[in-house]
Short mmCIF file of the C-alpha atoms (twelve columns), coordinates in Angstrom:
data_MODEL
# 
_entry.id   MODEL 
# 
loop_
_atom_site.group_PDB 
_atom_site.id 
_atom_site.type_symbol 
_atom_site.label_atom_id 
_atom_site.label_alt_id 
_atom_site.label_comp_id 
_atom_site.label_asym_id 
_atom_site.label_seq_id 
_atom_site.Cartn_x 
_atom_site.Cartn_y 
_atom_site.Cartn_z 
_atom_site.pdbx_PDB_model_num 
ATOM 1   C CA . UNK A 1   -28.414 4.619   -0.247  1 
ATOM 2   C CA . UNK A 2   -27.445 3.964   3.047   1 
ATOM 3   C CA . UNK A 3   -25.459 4.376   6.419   1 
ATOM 4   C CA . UNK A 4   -22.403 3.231   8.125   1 
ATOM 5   C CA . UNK A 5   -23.173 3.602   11.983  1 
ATOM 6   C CA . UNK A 6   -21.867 3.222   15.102  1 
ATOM 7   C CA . UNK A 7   -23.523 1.156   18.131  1 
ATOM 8   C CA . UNK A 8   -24.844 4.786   19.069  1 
ATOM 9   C CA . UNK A 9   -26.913 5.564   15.811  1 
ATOM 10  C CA . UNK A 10  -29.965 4.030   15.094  1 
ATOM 11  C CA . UNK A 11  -30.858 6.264   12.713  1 
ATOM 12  C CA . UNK A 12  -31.222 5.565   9.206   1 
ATOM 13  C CA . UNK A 13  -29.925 8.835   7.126   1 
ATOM 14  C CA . UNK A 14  -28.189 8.461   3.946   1 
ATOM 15  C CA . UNK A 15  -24.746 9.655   3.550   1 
ATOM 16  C CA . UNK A 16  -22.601 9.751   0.958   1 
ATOM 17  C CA . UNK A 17  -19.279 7.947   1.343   1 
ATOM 18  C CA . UNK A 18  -15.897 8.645   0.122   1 
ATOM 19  C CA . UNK A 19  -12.868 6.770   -0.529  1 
ATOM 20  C CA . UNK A 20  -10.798 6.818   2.587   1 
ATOM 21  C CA . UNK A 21  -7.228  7.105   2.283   1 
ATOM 22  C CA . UNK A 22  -3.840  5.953   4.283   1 
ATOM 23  C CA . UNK A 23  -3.204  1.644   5.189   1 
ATOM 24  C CA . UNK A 24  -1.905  -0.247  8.042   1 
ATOM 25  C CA . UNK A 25  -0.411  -3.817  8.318   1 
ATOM 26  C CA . UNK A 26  -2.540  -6.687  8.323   1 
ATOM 27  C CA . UNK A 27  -3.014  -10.206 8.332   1 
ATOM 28  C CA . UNK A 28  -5.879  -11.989 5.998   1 
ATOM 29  C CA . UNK A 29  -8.250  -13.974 7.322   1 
ATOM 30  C CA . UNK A 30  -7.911  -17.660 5.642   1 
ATOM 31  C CA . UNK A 31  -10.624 -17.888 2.841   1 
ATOM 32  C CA . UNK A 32  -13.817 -20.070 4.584   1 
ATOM 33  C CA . UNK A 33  -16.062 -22.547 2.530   1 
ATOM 34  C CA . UNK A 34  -19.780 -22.787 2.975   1 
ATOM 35  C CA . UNK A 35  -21.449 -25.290 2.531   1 
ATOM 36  C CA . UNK A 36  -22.228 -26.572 -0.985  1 
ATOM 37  C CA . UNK A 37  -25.852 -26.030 -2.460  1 
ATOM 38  C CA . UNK A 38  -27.068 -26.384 -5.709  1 
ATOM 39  C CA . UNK A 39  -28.389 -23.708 -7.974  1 
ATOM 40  C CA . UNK A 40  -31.758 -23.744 -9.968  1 
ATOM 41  C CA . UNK A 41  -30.003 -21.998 -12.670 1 
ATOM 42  C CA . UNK A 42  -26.619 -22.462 -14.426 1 
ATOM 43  C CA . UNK A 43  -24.330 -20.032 -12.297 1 
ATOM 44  C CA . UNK A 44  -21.255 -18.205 -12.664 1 
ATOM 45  C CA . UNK A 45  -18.871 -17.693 -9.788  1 
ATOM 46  C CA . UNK A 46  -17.860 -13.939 -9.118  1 
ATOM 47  C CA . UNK A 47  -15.425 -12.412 -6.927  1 
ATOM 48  C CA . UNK A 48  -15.847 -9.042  -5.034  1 
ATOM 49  C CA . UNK A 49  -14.346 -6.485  -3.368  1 
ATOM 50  C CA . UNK A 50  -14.217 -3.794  -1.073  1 
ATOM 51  C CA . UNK A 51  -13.358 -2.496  2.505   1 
ATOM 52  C CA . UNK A 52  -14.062 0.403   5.233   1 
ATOM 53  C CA . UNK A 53  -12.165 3.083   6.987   1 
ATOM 54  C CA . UNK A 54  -12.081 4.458   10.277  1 
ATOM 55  C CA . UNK A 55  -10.547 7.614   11.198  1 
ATOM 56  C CA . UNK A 56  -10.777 8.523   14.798  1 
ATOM 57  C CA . UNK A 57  -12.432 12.388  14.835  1 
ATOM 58  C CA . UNK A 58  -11.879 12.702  18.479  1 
ATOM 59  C CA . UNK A 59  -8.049  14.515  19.929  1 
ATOM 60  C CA . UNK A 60  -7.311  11.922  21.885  1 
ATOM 61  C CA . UNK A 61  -5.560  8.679   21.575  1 
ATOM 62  C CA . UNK A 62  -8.332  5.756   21.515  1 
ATOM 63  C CA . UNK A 63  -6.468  2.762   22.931  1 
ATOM 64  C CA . UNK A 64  -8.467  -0.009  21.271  1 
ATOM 65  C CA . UNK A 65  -11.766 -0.781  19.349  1 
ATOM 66  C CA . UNK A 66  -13.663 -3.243  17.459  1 
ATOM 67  C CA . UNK A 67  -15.532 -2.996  14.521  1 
ATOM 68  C CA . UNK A 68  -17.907 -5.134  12.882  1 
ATOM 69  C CA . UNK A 69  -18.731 -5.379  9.357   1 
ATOM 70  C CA . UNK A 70  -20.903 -7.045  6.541   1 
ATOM 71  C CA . UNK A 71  -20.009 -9.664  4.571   1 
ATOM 72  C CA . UNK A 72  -21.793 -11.123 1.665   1 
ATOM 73  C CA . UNK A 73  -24.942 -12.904 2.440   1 
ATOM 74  C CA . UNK A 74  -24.353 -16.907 3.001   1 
ATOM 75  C CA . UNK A 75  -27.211 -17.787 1.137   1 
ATOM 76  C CA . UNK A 76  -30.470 -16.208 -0.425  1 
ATOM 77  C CA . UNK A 77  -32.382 -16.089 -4.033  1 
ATOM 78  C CA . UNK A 78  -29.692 -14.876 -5.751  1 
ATOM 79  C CA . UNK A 79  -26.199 -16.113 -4.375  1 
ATOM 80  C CA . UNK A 80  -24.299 -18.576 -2.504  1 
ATOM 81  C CA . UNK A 81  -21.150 -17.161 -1.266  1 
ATOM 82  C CA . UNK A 82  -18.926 -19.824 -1.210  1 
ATOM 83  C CA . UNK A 83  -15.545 -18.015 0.439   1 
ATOM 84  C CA . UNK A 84  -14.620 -14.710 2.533   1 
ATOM 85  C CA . UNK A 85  -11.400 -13.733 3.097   1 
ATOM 86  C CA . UNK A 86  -11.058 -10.316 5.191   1 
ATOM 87  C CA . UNK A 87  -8.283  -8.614  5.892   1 
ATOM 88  C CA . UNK A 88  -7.355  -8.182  10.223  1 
ATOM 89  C CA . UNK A 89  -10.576 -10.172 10.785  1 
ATOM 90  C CA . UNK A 90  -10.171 -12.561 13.801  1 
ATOM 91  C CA . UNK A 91  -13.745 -14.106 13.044  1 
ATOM 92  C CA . UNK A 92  -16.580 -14.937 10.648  1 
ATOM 93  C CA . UNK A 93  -20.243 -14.970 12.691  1 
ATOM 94  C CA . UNK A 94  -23.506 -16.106 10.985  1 
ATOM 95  C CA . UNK A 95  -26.696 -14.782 12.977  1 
ATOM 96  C CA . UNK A 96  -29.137 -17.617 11.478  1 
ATOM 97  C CA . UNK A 97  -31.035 -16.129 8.564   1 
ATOM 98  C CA . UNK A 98  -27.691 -15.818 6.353   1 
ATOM 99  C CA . UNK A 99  -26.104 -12.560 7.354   1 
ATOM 100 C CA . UNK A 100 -22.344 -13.092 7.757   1 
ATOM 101 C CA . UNK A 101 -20.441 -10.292 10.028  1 
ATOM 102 C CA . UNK A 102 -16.352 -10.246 10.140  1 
ATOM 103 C CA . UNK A 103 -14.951 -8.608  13.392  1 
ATOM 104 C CA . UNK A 104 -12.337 -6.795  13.285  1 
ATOM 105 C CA . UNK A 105 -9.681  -5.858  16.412  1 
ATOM 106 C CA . UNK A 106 -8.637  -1.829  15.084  1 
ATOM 107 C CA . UNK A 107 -6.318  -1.596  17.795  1 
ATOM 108 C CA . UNK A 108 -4.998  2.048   18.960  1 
ATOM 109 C CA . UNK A 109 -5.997  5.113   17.248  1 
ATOM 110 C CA . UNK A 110 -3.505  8.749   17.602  1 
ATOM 111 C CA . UNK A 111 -5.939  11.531  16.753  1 
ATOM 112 C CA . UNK A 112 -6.894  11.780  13.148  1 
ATOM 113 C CA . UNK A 113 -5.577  8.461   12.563  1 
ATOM 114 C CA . UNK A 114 -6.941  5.797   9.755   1 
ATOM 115 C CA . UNK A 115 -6.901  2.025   9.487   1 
ATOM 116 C CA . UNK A 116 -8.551  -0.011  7.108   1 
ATOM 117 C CA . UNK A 117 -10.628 -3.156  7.534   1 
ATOM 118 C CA . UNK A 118 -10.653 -5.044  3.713   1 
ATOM 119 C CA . UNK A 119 -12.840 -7.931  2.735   1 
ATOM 120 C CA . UNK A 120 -13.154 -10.373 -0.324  1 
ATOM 121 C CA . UNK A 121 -15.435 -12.721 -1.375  1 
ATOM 122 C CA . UNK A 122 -15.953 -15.731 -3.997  1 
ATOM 123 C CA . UNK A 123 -19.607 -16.075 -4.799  1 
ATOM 124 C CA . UNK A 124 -21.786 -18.299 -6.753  1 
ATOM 125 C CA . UNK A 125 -24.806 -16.248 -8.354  1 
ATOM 126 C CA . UNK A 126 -27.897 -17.362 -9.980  1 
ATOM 127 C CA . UNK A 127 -31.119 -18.269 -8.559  1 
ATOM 128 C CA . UNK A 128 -30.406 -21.505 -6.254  1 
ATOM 129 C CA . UNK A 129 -32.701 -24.569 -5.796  1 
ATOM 130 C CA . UNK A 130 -34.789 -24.189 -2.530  1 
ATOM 131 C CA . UNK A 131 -34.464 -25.816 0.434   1 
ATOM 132 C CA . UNK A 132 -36.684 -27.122 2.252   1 
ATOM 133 C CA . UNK A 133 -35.212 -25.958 5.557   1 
ATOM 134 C CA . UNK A 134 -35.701 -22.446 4.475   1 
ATOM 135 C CA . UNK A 135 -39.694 -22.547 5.559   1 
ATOM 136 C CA . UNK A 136 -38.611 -22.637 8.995   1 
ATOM 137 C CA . UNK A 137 -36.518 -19.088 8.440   1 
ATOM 138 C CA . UNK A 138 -39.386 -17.496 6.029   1 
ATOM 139 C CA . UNK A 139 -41.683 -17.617 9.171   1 
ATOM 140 C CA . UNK A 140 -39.144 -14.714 10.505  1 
ATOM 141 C CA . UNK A 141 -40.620 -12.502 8.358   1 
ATOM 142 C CA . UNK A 142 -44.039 -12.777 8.351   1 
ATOM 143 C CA . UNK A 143 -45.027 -10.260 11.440  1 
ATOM 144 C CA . UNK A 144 -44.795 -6.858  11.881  1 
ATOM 145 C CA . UNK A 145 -41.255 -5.274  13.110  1 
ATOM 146 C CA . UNK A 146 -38.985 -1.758  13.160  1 
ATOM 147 C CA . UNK A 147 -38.517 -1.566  9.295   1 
ATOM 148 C CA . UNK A 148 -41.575 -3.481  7.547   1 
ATOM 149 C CA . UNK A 149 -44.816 -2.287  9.420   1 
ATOM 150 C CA . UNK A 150 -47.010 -4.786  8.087   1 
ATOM 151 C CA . UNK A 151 -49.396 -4.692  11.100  1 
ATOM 152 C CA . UNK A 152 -50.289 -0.839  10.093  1 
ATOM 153 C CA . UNK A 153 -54.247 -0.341  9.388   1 
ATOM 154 C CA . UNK A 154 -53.364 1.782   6.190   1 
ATOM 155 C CA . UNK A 155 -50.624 -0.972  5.188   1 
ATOM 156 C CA . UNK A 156 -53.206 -3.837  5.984   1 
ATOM 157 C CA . UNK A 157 -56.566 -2.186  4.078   1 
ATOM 158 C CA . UNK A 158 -54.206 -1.446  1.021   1 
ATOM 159 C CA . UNK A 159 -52.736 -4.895  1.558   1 
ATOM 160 C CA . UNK A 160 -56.285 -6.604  1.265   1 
ATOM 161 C CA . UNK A 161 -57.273 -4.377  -1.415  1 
ATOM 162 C CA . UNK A 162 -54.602 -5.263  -3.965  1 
ATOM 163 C CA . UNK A 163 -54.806 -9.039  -3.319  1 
ATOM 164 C CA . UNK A 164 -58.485 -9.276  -4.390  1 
ATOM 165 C CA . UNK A 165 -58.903 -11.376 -7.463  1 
ATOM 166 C CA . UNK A 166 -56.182 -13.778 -6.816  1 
ATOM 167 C CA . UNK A 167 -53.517 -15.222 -8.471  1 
ATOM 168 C CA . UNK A 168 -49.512 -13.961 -8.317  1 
ATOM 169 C CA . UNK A 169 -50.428 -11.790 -5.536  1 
ATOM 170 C CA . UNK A 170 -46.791 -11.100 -4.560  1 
ATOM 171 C CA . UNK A 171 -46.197 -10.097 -8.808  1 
ATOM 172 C CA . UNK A 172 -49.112 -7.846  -8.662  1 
ATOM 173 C CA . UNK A 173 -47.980 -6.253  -5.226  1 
ATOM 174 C CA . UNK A 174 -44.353 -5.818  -6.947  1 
ATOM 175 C CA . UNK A 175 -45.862 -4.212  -9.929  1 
ATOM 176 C CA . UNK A 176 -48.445 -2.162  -7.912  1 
ATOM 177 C CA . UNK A 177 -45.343 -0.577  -5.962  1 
ATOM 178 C CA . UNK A 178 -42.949 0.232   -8.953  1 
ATOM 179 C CA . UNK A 179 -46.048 2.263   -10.274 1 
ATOM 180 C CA . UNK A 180 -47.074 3.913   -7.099  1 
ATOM 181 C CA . UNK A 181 -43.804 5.038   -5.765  1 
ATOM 182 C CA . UNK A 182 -42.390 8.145   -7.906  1 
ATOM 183 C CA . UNK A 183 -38.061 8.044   -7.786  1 
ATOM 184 C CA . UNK A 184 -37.754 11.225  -5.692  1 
ATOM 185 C CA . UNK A 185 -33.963 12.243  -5.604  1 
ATOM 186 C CA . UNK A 186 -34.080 14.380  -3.481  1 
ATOM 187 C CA . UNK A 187 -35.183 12.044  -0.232  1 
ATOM 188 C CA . UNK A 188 -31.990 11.582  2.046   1 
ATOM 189 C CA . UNK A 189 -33.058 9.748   5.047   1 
ATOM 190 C CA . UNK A 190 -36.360 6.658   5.123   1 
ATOM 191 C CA . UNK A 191 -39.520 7.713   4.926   1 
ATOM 192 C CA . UNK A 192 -40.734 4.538   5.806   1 
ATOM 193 C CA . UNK A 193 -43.275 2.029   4.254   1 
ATOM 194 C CA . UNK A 194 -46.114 3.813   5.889   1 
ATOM 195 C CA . UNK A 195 -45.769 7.470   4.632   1 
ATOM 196 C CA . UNK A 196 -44.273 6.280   1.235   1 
ATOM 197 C CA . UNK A 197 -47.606 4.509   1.052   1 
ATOM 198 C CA . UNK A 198 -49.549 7.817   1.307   1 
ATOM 199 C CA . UNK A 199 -47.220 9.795   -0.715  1 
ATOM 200 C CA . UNK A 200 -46.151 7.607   -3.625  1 
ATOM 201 C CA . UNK A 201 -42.642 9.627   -2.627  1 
ATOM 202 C CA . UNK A 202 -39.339 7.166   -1.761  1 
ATOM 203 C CA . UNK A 203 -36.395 5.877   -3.794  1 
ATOM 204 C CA . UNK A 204 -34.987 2.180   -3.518  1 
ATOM 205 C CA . UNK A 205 -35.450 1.578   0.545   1 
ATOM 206 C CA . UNK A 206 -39.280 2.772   0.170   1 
ATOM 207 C CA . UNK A 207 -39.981 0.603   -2.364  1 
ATOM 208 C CA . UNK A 208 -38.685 -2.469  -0.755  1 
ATOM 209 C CA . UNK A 209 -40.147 -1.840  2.536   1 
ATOM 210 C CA . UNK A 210 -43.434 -1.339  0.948   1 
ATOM 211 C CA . UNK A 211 -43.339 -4.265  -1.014  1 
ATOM 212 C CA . UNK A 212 -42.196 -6.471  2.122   1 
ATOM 213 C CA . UNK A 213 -44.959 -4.520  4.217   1 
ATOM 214 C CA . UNK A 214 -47.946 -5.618  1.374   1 
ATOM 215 C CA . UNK A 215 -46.699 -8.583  1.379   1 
ATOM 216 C CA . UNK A 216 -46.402 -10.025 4.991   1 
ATOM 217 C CA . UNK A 217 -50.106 -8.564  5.769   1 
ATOM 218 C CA . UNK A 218 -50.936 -10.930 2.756   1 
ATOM 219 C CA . UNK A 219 -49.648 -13.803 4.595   1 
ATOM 220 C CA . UNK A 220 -46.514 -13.673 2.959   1 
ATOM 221 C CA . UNK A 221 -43.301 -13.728 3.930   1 
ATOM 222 C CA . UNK A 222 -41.301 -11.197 2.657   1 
ATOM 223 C CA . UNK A 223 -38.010 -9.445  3.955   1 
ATOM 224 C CA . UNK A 224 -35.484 -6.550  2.731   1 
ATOM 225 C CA . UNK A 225 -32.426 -7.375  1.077   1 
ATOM 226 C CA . UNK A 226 -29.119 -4.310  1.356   1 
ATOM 227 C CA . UNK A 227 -26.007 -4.985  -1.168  1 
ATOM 228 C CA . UNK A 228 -25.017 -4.285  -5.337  1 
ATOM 229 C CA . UNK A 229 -25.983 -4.672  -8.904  1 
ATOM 230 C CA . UNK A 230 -23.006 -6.328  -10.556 1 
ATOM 231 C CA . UNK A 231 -22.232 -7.544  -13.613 1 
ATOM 232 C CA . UNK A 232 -19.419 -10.144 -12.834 1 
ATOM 233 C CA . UNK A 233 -16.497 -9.769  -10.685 1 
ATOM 234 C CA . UNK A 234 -16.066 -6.470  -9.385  1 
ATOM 235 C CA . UNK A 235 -14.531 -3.642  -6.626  1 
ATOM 236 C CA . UNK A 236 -18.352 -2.786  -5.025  1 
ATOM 237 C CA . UNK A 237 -18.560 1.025   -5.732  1 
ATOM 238 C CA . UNK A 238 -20.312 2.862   -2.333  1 
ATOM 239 C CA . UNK A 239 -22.497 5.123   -4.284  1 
ATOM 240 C CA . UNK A 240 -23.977 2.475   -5.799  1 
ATOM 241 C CA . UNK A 241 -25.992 0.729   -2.589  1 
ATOM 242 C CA . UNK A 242 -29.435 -0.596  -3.748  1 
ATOM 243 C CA . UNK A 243 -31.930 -2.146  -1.536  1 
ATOM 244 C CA . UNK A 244 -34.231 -4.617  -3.165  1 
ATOM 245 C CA . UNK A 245 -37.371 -7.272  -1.061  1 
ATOM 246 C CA . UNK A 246 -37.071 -11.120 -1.302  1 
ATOM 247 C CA . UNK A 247 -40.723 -12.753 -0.653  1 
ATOM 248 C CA . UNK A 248 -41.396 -16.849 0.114   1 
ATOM 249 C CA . UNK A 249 -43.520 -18.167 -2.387  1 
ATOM 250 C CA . UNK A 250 -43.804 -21.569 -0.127  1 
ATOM 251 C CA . UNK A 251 -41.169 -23.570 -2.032  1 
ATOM 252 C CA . UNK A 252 -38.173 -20.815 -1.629  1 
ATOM 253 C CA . UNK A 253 -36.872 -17.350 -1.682  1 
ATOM 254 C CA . UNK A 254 -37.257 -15.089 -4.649  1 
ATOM 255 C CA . UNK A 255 -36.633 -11.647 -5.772  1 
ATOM 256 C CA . UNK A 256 -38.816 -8.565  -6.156  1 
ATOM 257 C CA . UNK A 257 -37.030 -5.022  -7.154  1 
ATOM 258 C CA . UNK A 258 -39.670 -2.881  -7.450  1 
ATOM 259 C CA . UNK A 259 -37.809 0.365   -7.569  1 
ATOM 260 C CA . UNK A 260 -36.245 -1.158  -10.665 1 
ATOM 261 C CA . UNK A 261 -39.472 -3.340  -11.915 1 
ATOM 262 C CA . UNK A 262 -38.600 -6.522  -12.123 1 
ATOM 263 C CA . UNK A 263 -39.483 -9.580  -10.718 1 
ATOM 264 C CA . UNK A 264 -38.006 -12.687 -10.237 1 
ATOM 265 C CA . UNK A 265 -35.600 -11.909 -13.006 1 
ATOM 266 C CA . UNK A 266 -31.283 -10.585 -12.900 1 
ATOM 267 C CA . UNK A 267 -30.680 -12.307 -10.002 1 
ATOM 268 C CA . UNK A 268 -27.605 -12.988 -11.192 1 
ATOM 269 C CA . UNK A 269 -26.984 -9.243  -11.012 1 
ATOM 270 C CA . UNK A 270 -28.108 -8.873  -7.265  1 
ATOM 271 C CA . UNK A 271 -25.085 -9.341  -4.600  1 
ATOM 272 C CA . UNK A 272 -26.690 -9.073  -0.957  1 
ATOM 273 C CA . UNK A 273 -24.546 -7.787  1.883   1 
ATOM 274 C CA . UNK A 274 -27.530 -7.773  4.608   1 
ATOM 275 C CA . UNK A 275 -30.979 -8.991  5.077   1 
ATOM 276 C CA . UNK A 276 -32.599 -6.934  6.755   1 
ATOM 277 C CA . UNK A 277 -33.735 -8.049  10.533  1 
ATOM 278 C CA . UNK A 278 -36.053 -6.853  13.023  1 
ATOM 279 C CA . UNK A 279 -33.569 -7.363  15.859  1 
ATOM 280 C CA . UNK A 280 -30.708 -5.033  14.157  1 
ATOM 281 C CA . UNK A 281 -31.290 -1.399  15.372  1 
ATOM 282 C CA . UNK A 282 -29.694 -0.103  12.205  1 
ATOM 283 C CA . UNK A 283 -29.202 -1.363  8.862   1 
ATOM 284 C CA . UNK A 284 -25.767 -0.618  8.310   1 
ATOM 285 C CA . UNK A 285 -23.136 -2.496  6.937   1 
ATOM 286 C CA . UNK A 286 -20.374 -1.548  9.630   1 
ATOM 287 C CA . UNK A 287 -20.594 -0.610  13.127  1 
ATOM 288 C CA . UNK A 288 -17.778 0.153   15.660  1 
ATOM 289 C CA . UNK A 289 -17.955 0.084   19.605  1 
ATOM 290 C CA . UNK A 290 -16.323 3.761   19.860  1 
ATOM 291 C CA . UNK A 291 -18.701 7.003   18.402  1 
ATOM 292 C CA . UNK A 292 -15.798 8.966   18.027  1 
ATOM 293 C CA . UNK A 293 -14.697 6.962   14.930  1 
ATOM 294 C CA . UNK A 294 -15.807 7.830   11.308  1 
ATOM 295 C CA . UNK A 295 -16.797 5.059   9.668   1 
ATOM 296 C CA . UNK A 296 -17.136 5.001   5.509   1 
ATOM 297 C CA . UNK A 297 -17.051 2.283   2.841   1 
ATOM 298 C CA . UNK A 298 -14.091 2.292   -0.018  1 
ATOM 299 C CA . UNK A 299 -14.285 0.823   -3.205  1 
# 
């Protein structure tokens, strides 16, 4: 699960969103081609949907805002998005390690008022071919920041612990953390890495920052991964955010889910929306410059 925040809220409590209703007018961005890359596996090309609403809460007339929000990762284990249209957008930012963000001008807002910000997006899935390039990035995420503690003494001694006796140390940490962690429904906002280490408690988040944790105070690199499972082209449902850990075995990125248990395996399945950064003060996947506007994702 996740949250849609403003510039205001760095928090990270789970809410539940709800399709939005009402339209406005827009304009679509023109569809933008990355650049081509091969994939390790044969691939199929999907297409996905979906959008966000904001609905100004305040009783006043908000003259203008801005919003910013996800689109599909550029590049990772498991996709290459090729195009990304969005509706209103007047730009497409990357921020260097394969997040994409679409900006969005919301103009003026009566009170109660709703627009909506849509975005679509061709994408190439299946584990790709690493590059060697990507060694340079996977250094990002071998220290210690805000959501993967990896510098903690309980995260390090547990760390050293399960890497004794060698071999797929990253499998066996993946493995180790879908076992330890029991799928507690009832935990609405992070728990964090640290205290779902010494409670076995935490649903998808837990498990991926765990993993990520074990794994950068193992020397490898390892980061978190926000977006859908998907089984071909599809309208992304909300309720159905999963966060899942990528780790650098040295030659490329690969995938570890261990709230689900697998392991370098469905990647095809796996559509990212945000890797997770230090830098970011939330995680996410739309943000506006004005508190007073409710933010939620639609289908």
């Amino acid at each position: 699960m996740f949250g849609l925040m403003t510039d205001g809220d760095a928090s990270m409590n789970r809410r539940q969103f709800v399709m939005g209703m009402g339209a406005v007018a827009v304009s679509p961005l023109p569809f933008r081609a990355a650049a081509e890359e091969p994939l390790a596996v044969p691939s199929h090309r999907i297409v996905v949907k979906y959008g966000f609403s904001f609905v100004n809460r305040s009783g006043v007339l908000i003259p203008a805002a801005r919003a910013t929000c996800c689109a599909p990762v550029k590049a990772c284990s498991s996709q290459r998005c090729v195009r990304v249209a969005a509706s209103g957008s007047d730009s497409l930012s990357p921020d260097g390690v394969g997040n994409q963000f679409a900006a969005f001008a919301l103009g003026a807002l009566a009170p109660r008022a709703i627009t909506l910000c849509r975005i679509q997006a061709e994408i190439d899935m299946g584990r790709r071919v690493a590059d060697p390039s990507e060694q340079a990035d996977a250094n990002l995420f071998l220290a210690p920041d805000r959501w993967v503690p990896s510098g903690h003494p309980e995260i390090a001694r547990a760390a050293q612990r399960l890497a004794k006796g060698g071999g797929d140390v990253a499998r066996r940490l993946c493995l180790w953390v879908s076992g330890h962690l029991r799928k507690d429904a009832r935990v609405r906002s992070s728990l964090g890495a640290v205290c779902a280490l010494q409670t076995g408690r935490g649903d998808c988040t837990e498990s991926a920052t765990l993993f990520a944790a074990l794994c950068r105070a193992n020397g490898i690199p390892a980061r978190v991964c926000g977006g859908f499972l998907v089984r071909g082209s599809a309208v992304l449902d909300p309720s159905g955010f999963h966060n899942w850990a990528e780790f650098h075995d040295g030659v490329g990125w690969r995938l570890a889910d261990p709230n689900l248990g697998r392991f370098c395996e469905h990647e095809e399945q796996y559509v990212a929306l945000l890797i997770w950064t230090g830098e970011r003060s939330d995680t996410g996947l739309a943000r506006t410059d004005n508190p007073a506007l409710d933010v939620r994702m639609l289908g």
